[in-house]
C-alpha positions in Angstrom: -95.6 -37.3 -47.8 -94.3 -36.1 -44.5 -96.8 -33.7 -42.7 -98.5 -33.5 -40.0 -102.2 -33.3 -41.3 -103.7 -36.1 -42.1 -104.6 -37.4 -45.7 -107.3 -39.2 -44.7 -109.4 -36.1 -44.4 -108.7 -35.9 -48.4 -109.8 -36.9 -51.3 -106.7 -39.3 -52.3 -106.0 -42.5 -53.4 -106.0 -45.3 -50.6 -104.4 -49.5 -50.9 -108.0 -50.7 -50.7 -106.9 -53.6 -51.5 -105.8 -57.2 -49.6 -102.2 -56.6 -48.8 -99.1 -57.8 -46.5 -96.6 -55.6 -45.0 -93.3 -56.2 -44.3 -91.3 -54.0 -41.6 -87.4 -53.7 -41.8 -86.1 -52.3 -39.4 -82.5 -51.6 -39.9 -80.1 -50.6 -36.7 -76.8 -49.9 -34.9 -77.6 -52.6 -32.5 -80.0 -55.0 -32.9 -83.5 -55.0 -30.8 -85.1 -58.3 -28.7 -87.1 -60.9 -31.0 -90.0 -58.6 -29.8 -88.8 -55.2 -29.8 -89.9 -54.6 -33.3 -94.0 -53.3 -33.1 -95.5 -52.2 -36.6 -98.7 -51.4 -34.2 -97.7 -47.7 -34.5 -96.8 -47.8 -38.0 -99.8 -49.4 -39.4 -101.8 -47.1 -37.3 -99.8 -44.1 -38.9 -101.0 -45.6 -42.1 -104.1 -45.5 -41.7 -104.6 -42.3 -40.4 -102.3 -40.9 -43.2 -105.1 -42.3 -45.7 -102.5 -45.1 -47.1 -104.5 -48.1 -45.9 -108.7 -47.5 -45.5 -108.4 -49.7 -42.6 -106.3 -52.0 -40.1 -108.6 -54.9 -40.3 -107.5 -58.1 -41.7 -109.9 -57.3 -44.7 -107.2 -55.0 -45.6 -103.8 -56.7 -43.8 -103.7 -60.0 -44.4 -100.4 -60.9 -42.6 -97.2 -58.4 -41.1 -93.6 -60.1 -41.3 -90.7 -58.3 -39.3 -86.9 -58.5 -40.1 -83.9 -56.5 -39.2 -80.2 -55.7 -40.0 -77.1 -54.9 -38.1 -75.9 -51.5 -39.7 -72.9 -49.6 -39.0 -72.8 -45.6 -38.4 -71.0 -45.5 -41.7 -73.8 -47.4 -43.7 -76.3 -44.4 -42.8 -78.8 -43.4 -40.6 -81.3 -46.0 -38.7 -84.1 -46.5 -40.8 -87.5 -48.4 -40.6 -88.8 -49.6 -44.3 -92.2 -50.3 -44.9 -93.1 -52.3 -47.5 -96.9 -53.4 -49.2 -97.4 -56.2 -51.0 -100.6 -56.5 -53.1 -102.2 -60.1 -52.3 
């Protein structure tokens, strides 16, 4: 859902549940070993009403990885991916 009012305010269904997220962040050029924060996104999660909370009651562990794309394999992306534990 891409808007710019928060879910959270809602009555929707959240991941109340333990889970891990894994960020892939795929790019024309490749970022430094620490360039690549899910701080923001996990944030954005939250306060979309996807996760109930940041805590590690909720997020048990984040993993990063990224890819080398070329302009002709498509846009840069970031994928976001939940893993029930």
């Amino acid at each position: 859902i891409a808007r710019n009012a928060s879910l959270a305010a809602k009555e929707t269904p959240r991941l109340v549940a333990q889970c891990r997220l894994h960020v892939r962040s795929r790019r024309y050029r490749l970022a430094d070993a620490d360039g690549i924060s899910a701080k923001a996104v996990i944030d954005g999660c939250v306060h979309a009403g996807i996760l109930a909370d940041d805590k590690a009651e909720f997020v048990k562990e984040v993993t990063y990885s990224q890819e080398k794309i070329r302009k002709a394999d498509g846009p840069e992306e970031t994928v976001i991916e939940f893993f029930l534990v």
